[in-house]
TIMAR-32696 format. One line per field, with one value per residue (C-alpha): residue number from 1; residue in three letters; z, y, x. Coordinates in pm, whole numbers, padded with zeros to 5 digits. Layout:
N
zaza = [NUM;...]
sevo = [ALA;...]
w = [Z;...]
v = [Y;...]
u = [X;...]
This chain:
325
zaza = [1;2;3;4;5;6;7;8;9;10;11;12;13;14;15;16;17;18;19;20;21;22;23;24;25;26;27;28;29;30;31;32;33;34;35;36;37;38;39;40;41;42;43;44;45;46;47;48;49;50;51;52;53;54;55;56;57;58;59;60;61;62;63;64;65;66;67;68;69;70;71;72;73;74;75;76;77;78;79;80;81;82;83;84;85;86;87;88;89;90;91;92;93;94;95;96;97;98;99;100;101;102;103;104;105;106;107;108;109;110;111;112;113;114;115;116;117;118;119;120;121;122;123;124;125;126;127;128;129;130;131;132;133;134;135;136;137;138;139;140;141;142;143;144;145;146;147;148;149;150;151;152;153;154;155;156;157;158;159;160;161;162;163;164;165;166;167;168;169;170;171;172;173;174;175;176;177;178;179;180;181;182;183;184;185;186;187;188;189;190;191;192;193;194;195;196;197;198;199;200;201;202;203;204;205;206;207;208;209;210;211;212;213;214;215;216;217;218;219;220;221;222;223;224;225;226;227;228;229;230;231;232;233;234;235;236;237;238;239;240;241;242;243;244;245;246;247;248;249;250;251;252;253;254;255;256;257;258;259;260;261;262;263;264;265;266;267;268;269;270;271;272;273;274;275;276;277;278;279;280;281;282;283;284;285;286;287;288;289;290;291;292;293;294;295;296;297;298;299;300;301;302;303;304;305;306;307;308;309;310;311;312;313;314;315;316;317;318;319;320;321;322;323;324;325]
sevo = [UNK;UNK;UNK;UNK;UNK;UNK;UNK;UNK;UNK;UNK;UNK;UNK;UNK;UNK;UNK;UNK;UNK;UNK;UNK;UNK;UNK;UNK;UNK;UNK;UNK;UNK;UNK;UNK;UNK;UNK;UNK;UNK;UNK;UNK;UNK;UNK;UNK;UNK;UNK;UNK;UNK;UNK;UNK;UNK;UNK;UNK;UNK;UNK;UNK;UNK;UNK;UNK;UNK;UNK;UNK;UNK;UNK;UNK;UNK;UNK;UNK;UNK;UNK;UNK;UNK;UNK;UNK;UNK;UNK;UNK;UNK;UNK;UNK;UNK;UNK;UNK;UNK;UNK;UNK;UNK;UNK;UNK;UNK;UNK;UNK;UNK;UNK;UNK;UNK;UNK;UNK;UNK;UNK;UNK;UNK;UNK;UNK;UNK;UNK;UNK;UNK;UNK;UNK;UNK;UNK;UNK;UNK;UNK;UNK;UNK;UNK;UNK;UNK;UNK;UNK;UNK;UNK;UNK;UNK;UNK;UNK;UNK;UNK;UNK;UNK;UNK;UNK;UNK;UNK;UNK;UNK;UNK;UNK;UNK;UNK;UNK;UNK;UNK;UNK;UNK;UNK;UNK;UNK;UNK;UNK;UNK;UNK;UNK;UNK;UNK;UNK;UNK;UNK;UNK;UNK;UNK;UNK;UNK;UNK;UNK;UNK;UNK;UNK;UNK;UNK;UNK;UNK;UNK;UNK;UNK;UNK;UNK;UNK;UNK;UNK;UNK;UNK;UNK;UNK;UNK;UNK;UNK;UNK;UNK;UNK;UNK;UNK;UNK;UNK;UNK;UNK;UNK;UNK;UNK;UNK;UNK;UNK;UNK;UNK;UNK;UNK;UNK;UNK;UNK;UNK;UNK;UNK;UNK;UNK;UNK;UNK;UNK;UNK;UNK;UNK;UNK;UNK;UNK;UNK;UNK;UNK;UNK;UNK;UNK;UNK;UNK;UNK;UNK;UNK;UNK;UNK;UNK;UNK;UNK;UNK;UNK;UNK;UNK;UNK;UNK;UNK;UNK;UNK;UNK;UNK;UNK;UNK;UNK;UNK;UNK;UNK;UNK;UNK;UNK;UNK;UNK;UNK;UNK;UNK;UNK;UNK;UNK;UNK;UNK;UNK;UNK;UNK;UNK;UNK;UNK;UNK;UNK;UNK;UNK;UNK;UNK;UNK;UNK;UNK;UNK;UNK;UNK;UNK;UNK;UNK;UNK;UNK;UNK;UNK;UNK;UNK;UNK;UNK;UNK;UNK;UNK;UNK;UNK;UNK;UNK;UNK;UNK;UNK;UNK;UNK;UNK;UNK;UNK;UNK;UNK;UNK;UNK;UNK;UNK;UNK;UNK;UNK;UNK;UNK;UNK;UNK;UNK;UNK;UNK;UNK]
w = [13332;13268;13013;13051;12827;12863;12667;12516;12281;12146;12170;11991;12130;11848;11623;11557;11763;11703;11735;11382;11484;11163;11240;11361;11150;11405;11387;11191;11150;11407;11329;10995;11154;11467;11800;11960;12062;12378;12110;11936;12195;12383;12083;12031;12437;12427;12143;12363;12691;12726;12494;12721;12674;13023;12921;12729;12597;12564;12368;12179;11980;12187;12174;12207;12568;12462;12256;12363;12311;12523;12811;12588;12494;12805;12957;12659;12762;13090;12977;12777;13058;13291;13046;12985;13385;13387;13099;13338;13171;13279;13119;13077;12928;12732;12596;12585;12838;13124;13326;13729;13756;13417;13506;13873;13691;13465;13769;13914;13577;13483;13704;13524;13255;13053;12846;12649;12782;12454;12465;12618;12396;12331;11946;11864;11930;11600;11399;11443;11718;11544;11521;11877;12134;12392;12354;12559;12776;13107;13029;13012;13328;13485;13397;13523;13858;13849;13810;14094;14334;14260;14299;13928;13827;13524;13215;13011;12766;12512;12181;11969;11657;11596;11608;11938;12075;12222;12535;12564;12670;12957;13100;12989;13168;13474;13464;13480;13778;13944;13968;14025;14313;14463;14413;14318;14071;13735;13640;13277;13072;12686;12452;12153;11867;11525;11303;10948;10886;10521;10651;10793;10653;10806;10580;10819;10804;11143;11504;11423;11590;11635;11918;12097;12346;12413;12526;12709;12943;12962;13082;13336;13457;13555;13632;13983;14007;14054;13682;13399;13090;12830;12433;12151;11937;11648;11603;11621;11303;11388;11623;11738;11839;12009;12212;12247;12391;12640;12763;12779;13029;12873;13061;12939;12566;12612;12494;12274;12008;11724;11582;11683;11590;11639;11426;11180;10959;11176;11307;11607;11566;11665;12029;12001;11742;11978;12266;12085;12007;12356;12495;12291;12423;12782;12810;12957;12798;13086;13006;13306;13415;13333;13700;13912;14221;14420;14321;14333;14684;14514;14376;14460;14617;14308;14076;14327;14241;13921;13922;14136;13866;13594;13783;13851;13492;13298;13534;13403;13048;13104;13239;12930;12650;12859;12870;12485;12417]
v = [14199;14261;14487;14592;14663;14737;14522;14812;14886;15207;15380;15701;15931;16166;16282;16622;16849;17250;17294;17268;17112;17076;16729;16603;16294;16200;16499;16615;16980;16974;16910;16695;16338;16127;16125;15739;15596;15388;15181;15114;15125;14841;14625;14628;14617;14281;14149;14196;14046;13711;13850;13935;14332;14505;14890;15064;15409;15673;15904;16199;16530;16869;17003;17357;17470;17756;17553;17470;17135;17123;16931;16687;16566;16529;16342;16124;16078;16009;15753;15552;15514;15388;15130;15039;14985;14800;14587;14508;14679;14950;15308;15540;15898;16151;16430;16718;16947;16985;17191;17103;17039;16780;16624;16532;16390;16188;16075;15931;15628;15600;15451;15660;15974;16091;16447;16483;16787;16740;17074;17362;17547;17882;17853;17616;17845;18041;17702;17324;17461;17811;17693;17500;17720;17389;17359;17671;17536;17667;17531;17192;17203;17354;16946;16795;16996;16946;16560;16579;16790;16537;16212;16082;15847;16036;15979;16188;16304;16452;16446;16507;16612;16875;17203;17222;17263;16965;17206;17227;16810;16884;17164;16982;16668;16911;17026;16668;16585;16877;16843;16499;16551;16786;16542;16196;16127;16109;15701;15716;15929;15900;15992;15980;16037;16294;16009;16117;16039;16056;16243;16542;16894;16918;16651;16703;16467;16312;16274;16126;15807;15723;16006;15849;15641;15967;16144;15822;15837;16190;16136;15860;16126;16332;16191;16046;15698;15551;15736;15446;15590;15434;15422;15328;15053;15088;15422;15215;15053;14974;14589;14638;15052;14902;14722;14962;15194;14960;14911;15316;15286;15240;14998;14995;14997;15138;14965;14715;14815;14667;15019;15345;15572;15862;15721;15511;15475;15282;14926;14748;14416;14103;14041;13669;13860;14126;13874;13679;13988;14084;13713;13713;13981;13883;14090;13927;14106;14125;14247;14534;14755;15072;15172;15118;14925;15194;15462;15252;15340;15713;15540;15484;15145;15092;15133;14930;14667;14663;14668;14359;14184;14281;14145;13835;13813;13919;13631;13406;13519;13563;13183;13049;13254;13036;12761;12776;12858]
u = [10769;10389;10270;09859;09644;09254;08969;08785;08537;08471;08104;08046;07767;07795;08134;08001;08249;08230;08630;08803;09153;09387;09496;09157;09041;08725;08499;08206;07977;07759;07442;07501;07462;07198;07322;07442;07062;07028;06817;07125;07378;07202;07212;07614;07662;07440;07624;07984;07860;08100;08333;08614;08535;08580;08646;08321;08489;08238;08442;08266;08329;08183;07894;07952;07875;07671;07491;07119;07167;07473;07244;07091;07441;07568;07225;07269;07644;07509;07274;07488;07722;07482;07323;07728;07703;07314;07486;07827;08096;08327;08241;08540;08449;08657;08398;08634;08646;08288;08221;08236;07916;07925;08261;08033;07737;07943;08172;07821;07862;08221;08523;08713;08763;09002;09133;09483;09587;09804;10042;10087;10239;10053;10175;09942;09684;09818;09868;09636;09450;09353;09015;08994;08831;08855;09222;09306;09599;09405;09089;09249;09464;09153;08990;09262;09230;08834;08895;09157;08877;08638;08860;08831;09049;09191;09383;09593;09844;10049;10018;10357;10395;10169;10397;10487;10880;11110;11098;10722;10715;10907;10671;10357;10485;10602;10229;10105;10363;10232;09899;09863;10125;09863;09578;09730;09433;09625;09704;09751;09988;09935;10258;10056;10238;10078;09996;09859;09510;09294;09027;09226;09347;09669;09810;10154;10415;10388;10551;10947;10849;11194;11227;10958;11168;11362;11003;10909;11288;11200;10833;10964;11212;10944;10660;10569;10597;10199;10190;10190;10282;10091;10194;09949;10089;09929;10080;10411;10453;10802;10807;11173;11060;10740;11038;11262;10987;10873;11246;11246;10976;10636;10413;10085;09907;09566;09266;09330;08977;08850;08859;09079;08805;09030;09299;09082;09366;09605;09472;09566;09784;09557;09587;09737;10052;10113;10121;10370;10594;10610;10661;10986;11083;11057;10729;10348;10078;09813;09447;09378;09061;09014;09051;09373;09355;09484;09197;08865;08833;08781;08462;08122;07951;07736;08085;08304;08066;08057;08484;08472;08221;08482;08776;08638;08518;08879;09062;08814;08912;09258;09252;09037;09320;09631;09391;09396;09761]
């Protein structure tokens, strides 16, 4: 049985974000640090052509969308993705919640986007997400319809652990089903579990990892079929769990980055170990796009060829690593 997992590499237009959540170990104040600059951007994309690296993640804090430079951050957003494109890899955005008219722009340079929808539980509005304007249940369901409107391939998610009830995954994940039933978009669900960080105030205890499988069965219960669920393994610290959660129905494990720049205190196994792990197991780690086959036809001629560039390149890759073994 395959498992996938995406080539990524992690660009940063700016970690300045103007929510405050209690568990966040990513953001900055706005205003205290330089944005990403295409200067510098261009240099690390050149340095990982040949590399293998399909999936460029664009993945930012918010600019607030009052702000006055609320435009300049998302043209630079826009930028970077199209000199990811110019430079042949694969951009995939997740920049908080845009408004319609963003979320089209940004579809224009990325074959896909992403936005946990993370909870819907209206406590958390009273505890981590006190300080969170963006984390409004609606205004994240309304992204996920936007994205569905507009034929973006789309990721998503929960993330667990952070105050919310057992009963709350089963209506976020009925919320997920929903939508995507009405618009088919959705091809990534993230269970991401509340992993401590150093540079966060919460300073909670964490997700109970070993419940994970039970919200995986639960998420495979519910979810349409064409929905991978996708688990992060180096929030997993736990081999045999990684296994057990993959036998609960987990199928994918993200992008595989040099650095989890949201959870900078948990690193990813090397690739050749975690292949290993999984090929005693019965498991083939396969590397993947970050677009499905069955929504690039959602996508534009310019990024259709660009996805056909990438595919030929990871087989060549792919070929070269059992080449090597």
């Amino acid at each position: 049985m395959q498992i996938t997992y995406s080539p990524a590499y992690t660009i940063v237009p700016t970690y300045e974000c103007f929510n405050r959540c209690s568990y966040c170990n990513f953001r900055v104040d706005p205003g205290v640090e330089n944005w990403m600059t295409l200067d510098r951007a261009t240099a690390i994309l050149t340095a990982l052509q040949g590399t293998g690296i399909c999936e460029i993640l664009l993945l930012s804090g918010e600019v607030h969308p009052q702000s006055s430079r609320r435009k300049a951050w998302l043209d630079r957003i826009y930028h970077l993705c199209n000199l990811a494109l110019d430079l042949g890899f694969l951009p995939h955005t997740n920049a908080g919640p845009l408004s319609l008219v963003e979320m089209e722009k940004l579809a224009q340079v990325n074959v896909s986007m992403g936005l946990m929808l993370e909870s819907l539980d209206p406590a958390l509005l009273e505890g981590v997400h006190r300080h969170a304007p963006s984390k409004i249940p609606a205004i994240r369901l309304e992204q996920l319809n936007w994205a569905g409107k507009l034929k973006i391939p789309f990721t998503t998610g929960l993330l667990l652990g952070i105050g919310e009830s057992e009963d709350d995954w089963e209506i976020s994940l009925q919320a997920i089903a929903d939508i995507h039933t009405r618009w088919g978009h959705i091809q990534e669900v993230i269970l991401q579990p509340y992993s401590p960080g150093s540079q966060e105030s919460l300073a909670g205890l964490g997700f109970d990892i070993s419940k994970l499988p039970k919200v995986i069965q639960l998420a495979r219960q519910i979810l349409p079929a064409d929905i991978t669920i996708q688990i992060p393994p180096n929030l997993i610290p736990n081999p045999d769990l990684l296994l057990t959660c993959l036998a609960a129905g987990a199928r994918d494990l993200g992008g595989i980055v040099p650095k989890d720049e949201v959870n900078p205190d948990y690193h990813h196994l090397q690739l050749a170990n975690l292949s290993v792990l999984l090929a005693n197991a019965g498991y083939e780690l396969q590397p993947r796009l970050p677009v499905y086959p069955n929504r690039e036809h959602y996508l534009s001629e310019r990024l259709q060829e660009s996805i056909q560039h990438q595919r030929q390149s990871i087989l060549e890759w792919n070929a070269i690593d059992k080449f090597l073994d």
